[in-house]
C-alpha positions as CSV (number, residue, x, y, z in Angstrom):
1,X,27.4,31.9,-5.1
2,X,23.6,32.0,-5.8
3,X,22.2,28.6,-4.9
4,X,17.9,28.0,-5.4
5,X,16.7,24.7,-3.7
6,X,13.5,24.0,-6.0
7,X,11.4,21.7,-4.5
8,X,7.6,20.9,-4.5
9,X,6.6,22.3,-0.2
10,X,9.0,23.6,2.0
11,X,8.2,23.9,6.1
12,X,5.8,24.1,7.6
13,X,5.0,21.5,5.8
14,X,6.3,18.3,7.1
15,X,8.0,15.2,5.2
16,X,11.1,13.9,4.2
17,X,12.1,16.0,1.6
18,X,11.1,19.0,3.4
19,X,12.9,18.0,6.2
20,X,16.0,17.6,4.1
21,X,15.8,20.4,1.7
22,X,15.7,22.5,4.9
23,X,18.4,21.3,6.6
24,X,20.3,21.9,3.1
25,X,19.0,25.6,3.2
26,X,19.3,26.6,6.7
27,X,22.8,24.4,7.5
28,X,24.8,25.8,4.6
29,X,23.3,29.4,4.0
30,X,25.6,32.7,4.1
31,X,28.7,29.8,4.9
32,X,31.5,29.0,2.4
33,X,30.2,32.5,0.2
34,X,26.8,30.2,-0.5
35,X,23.6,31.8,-0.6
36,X,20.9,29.4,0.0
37,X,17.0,30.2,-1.3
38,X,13.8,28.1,-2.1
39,X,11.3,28.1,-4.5
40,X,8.4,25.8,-3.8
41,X,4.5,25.8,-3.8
42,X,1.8,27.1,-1.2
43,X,0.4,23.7,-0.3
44,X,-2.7,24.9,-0.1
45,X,-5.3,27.8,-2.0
46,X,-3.9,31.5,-1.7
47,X,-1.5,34.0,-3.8
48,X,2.5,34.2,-3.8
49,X,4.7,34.7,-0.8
50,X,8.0,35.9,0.2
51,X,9.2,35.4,3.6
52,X,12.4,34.9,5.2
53,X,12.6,31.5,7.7
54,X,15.3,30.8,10.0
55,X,17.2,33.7,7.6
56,X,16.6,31.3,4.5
57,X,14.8,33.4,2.1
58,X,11.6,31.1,0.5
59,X,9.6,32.1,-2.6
60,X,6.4,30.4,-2.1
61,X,4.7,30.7,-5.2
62,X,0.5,30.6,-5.4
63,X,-1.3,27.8,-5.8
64,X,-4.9,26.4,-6.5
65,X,-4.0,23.3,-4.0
66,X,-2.5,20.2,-3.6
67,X,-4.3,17.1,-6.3
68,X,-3.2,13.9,-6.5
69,X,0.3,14.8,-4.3
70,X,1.0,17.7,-7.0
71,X,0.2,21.4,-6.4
72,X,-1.3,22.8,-9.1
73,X,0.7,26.6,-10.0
74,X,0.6,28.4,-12.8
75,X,2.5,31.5,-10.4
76,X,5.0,28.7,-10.0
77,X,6.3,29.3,-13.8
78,X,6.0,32.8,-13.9
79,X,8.3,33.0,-10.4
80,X,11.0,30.4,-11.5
81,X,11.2,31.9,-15.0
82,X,12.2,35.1,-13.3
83,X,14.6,33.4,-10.6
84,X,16.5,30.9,-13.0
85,X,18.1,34.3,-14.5
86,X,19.6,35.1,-11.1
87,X,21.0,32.3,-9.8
88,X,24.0,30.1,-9.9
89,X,23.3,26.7,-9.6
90,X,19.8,25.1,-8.9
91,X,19.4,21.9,-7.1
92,X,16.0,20.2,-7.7
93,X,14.4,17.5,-5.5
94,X,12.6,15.3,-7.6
95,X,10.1,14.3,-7.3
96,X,8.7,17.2,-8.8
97,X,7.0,17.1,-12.0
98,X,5.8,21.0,-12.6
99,X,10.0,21.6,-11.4
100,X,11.0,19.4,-15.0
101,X,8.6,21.6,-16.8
102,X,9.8,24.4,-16.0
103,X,13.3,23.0,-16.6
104,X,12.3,22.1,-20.0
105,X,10.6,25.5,-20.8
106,X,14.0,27.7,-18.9
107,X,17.1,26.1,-18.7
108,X,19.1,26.9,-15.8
109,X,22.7,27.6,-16.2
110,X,23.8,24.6,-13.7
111,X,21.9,21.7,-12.8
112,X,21.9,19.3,-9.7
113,X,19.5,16.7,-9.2
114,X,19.0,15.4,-5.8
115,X,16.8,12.2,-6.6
116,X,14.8,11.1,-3.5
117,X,12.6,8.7,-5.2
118,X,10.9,7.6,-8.2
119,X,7.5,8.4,-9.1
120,X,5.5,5.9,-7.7
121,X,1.2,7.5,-7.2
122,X,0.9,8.9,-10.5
123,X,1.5,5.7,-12.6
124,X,-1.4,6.9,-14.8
125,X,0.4,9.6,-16.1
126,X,3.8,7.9,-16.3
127,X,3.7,8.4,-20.3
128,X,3.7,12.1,-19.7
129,X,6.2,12.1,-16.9
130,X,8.6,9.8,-18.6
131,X,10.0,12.4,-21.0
132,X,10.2,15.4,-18.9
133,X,12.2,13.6,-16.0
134,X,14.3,12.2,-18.8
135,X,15.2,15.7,-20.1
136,X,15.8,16.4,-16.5
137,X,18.0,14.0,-15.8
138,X,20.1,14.5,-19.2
139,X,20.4,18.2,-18.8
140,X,21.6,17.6,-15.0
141,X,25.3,18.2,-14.5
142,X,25.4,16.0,-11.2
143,X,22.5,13.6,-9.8
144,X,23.0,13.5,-5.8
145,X,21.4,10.2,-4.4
146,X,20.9,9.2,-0.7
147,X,21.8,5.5,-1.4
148,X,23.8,3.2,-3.8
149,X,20.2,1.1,-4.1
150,X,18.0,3.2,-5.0
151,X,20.4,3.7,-8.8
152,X,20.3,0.2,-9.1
153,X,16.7,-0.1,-8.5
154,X,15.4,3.0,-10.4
155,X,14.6,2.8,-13.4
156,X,15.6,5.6,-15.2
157,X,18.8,6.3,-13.2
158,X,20.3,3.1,-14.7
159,X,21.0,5.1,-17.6
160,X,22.8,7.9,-15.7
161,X,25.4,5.9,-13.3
162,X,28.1,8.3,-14.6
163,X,26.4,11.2,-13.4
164,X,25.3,9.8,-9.7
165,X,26.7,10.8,-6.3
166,X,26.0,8.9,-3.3
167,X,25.6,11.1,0.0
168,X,23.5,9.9,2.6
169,X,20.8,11.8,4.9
170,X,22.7,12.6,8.3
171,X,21.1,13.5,11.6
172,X,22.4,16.5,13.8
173,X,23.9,14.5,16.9
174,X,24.7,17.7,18.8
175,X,21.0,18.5,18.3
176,X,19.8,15.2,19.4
177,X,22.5,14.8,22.7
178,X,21.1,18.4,23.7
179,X,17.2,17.8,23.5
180,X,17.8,14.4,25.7
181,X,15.6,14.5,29.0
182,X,15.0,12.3,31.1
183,X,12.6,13.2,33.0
184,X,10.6,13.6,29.4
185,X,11.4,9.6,28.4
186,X,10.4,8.7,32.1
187,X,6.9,10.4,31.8
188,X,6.7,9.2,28.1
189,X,6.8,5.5,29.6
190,X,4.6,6.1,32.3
191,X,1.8,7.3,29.7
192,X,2.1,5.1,26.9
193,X,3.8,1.9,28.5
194,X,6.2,-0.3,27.0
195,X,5.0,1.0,23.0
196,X,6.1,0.7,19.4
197,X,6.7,4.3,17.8
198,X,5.6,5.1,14.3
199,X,6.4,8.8,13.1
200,X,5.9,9.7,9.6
201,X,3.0,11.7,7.2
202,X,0.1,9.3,7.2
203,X,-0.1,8.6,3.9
204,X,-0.9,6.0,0.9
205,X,2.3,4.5,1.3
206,X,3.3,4.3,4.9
207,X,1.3,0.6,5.5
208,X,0.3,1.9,9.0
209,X,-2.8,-0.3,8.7
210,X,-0.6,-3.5,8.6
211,X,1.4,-2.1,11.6
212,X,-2.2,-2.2,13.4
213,X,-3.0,-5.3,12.4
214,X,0.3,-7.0,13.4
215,X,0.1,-5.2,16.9
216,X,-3.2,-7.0,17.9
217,X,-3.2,-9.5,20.5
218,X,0.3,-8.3,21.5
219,X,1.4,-7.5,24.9
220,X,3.0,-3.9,23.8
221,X,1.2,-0.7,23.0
222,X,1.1,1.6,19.5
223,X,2.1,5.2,19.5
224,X,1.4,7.0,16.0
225,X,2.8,10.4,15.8
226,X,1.6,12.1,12.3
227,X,-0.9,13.7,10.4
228,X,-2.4,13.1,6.3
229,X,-5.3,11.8,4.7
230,X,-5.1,8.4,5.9
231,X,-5.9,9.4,10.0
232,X,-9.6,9.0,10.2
233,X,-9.3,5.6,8.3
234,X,-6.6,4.5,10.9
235,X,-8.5,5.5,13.5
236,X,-12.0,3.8,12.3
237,X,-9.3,0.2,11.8
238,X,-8.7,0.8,15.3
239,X,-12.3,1.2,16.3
240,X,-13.1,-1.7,14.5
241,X,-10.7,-3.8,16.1
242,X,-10.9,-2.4,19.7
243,X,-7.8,-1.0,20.1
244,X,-8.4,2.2,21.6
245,X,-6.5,1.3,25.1
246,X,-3.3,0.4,23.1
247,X,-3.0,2.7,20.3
248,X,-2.6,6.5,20.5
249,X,-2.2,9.1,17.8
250,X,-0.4,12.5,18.7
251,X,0.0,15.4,16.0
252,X,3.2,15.9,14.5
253,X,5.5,17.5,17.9
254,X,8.5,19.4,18.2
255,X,12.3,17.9,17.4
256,X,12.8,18.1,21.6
257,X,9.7,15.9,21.8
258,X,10.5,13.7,19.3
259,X,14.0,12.6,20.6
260,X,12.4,11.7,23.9
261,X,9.4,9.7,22.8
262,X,12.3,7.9,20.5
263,X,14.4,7.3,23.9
264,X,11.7,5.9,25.3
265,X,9.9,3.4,22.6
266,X,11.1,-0.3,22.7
267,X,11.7,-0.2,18.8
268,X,10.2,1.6,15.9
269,X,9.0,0.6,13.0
270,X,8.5,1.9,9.4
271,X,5.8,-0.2,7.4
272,X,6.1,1.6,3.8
273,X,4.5,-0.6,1.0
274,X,5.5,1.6,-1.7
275,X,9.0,2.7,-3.4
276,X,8.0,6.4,-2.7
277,X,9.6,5.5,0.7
278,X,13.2,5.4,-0.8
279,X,15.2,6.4,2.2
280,X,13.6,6.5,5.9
281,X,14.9,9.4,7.2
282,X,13.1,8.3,10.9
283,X,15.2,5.3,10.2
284,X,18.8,7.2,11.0
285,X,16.5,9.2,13.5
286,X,15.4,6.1,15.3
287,X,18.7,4.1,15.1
288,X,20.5,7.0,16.5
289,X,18.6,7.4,19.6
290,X,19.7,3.6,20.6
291,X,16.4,1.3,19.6
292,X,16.1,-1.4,17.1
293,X,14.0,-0.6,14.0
294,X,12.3,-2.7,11.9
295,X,11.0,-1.9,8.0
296,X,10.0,-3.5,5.0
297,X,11.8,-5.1,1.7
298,X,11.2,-2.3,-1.0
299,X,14.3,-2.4,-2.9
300,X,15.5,1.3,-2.1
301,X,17.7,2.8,0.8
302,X,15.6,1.4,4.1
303,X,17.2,-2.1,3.2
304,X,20.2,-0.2,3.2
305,X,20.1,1.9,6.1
306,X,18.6,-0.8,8.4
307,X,20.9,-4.0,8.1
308,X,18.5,-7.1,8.9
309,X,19.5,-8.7,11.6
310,X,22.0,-6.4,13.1
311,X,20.1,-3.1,13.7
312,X,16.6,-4.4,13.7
313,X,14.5,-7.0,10.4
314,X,13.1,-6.5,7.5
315,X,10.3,-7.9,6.5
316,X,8.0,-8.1,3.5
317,X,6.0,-5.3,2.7
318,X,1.9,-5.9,3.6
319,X,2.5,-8.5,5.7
320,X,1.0,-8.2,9.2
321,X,2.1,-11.7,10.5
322,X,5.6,-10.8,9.4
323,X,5.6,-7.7,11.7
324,X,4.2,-9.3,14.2
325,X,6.9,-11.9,14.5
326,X,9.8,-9.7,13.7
327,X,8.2,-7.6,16.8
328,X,7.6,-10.9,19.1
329,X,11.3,-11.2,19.0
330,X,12.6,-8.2,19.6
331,X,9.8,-8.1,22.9
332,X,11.0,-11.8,23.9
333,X,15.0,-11.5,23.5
334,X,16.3,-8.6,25.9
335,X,19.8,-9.9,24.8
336,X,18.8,-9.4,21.2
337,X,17.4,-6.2,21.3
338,X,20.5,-4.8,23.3
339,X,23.3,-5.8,20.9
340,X,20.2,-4.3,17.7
341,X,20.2,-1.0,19.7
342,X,23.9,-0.9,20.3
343,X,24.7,-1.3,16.4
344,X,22.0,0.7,15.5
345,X,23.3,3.7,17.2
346,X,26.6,2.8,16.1
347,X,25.9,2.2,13.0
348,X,23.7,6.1,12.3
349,X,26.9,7.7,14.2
350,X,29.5,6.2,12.0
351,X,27.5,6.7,8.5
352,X,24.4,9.4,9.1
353,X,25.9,12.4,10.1
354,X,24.5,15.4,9.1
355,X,27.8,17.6,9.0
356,X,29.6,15.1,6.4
357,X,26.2,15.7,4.5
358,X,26.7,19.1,4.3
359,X,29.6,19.0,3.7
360,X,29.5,16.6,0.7
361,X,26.6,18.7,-0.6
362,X,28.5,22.2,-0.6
363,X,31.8,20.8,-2.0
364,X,29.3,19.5,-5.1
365,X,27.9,23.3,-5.3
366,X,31.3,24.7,-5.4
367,X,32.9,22.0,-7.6
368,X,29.9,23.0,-9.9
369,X,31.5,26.9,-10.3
370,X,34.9,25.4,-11.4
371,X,34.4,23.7,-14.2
């Protein structure tokens, strides 16, 4: 069975779709008679690619750049038009807008959609949007969402109940056991000092400058790993307020560096102020290496993933003081903080794990050939 993940950027690119749509492609590939390729965009200027990554073979098709969050292709319809032919089944992450055009314009002959989010940015061209995803969505023979809040809360997945699945994100626990060190988590404290960890693309919707703001005046340090658009201005707030001896920025680091700088944090925290943040992969990440977590009320799956008062808060979104005080507890009640950590962990190792994922997902892609 021919299966084409379509999805906007694939890695190197980092984010949370990428980082799922990859896991999709490289855990279930040539297993279970599934052959696994992607179709995306270059996210930046240049011509059509083929390459082969971790033996996933990726069509990356030529673009002008990325505008507004959307790659701009016009190689991007000319490739899918000739793939769609070929394959089996296609499973789109939305969002995607240029993927429901060219669903519109070439119908594939079976249809998932795995919804990660609505769209949130590009409100100003919602009319146009509207009745593409719409068409999407009808033609779609099964919708795959990472949470039971983001159908109630969408919008135009209301109307398509029947047709959603509910499989959470999962995180690969032999993965994570294996790249524990530490020595690593030992020299990660002795650099950075008792510190709050934020990792994530710095973006218009992560709320990192509220995370700034609520960290001043507080006897704990600020590690930001990441990189996007938003960097400089974070580093200028900092400036501003005189932070520089308490909050560092690192690149985005390897999966082995990651875990460790997660072992060693006190808590993380995810600030998103937007509804593009519908799941919080770094959520499962975070509550799987043993720390409390905190994030913010946005009506999707991070309410649903982190469980206030049991594996860290939640807190309004753009509200510094609230952060600050969710934080001031977790600092000044060791006992607190213990049982969050415990039942955090527990909590990611009972419902996040990335085999059951997988596994869901491919009995959806066979289940698909059946009928």
């Amino acid at each position: 069975m021919r299966i084409l993940e379509l999805t906007k950027l694939y890695y190197p690119w980092m984010g949370g779709v990428e980082t799922i749509v990859r896991q999709i492609a490289e855990g279930l590939n040539k297993k279970d008679n599934l052959n696994i390729e992607v179709l995306c965009c270059s996210h930046k200027k240049g011509k059509r690619t083929i390459e082969e990554i971790n033996r996933v073979k990726v069509f990356r098709a030529g673009s002008f750049g990325i505008f507004w969050g959307m790659p701009v292709s016009f190689d991007f319809f000319r490739l899918f038009r000739k793939i769609v032919k070929k394959v089996d089944v296609i499973d789109f992450h939305h969002p995607f807008p240029l993927g429901d055009l060219a669903i519109l314009l070439f119908k594939p002959k079976k249809l998932i959609v795995h919804y990660h989010s609505d769209i949130v940015r590009q409100k100003v061209l919602t009319l146009f949007f509207k009745p593409l995803l719409l068409n999407t969505l009808k033609k779609a023979d099964i919708i795959i969402v990472s949470n039971p809040n983001l159908i109630n809360s969408s919008p135009y997945l209301k109307r398509f109940k029947h047709k959603c699945k509910v499989v959470p994100f999962g995180v690969d626990f032999e993965k994570l056991d294996s790249c524990l060190n530490k020595e690593e988590v030992r020299k990660n404290k002795q650099q950075y000092g008792d510190f709050i960890l934020f990792l994530g693309r710095l973006n218009y919707y992560k709320g990192v400058s509220y995370l700034i703001e609520a960290v001043k005046g507080l006897d704990i340090n600020l590690l930001i790993v990441g990189e996007g658009d938003e960097k400089n201005n974070l580093i200028g707030q900092v400036k501003k307020l005189k932070m520089q001896d308490k909050v560092f920025f690192l690149p985005f680091q390897e999966r082995e560096k990651i875990i460790n700088l997660f072992k060693a944090a006190k808590m993380f925290v995810l600030p998103s102020i937007f509804k593009s943040e519908a799941f919080g992969i770094v959520l499962i990440e975070a509550m799987a290496c043993g720390i409390p977590i905190i994030s913010t009320e946005l009506k999707t799956g991070t309410s649903w993933v982190n469980k206030g008062g049991e594996t860290g808060f939640v807190v309004p979104p753009r509200d510094s003081k609230a952060l600050k005080e969710a934080i001031e507890k977790i600092l000044q009640d060791k006992e607190l903080a213990e049982k969050m950590s415990h039942t955090a962990e527990k909590r990611a190792r009972e419902k996040f794990d990335l085999k059951v994922m997988l596994s869901q997902i491919a009995l959806i892609y066979q289940s698909l050939l059946k009928n």
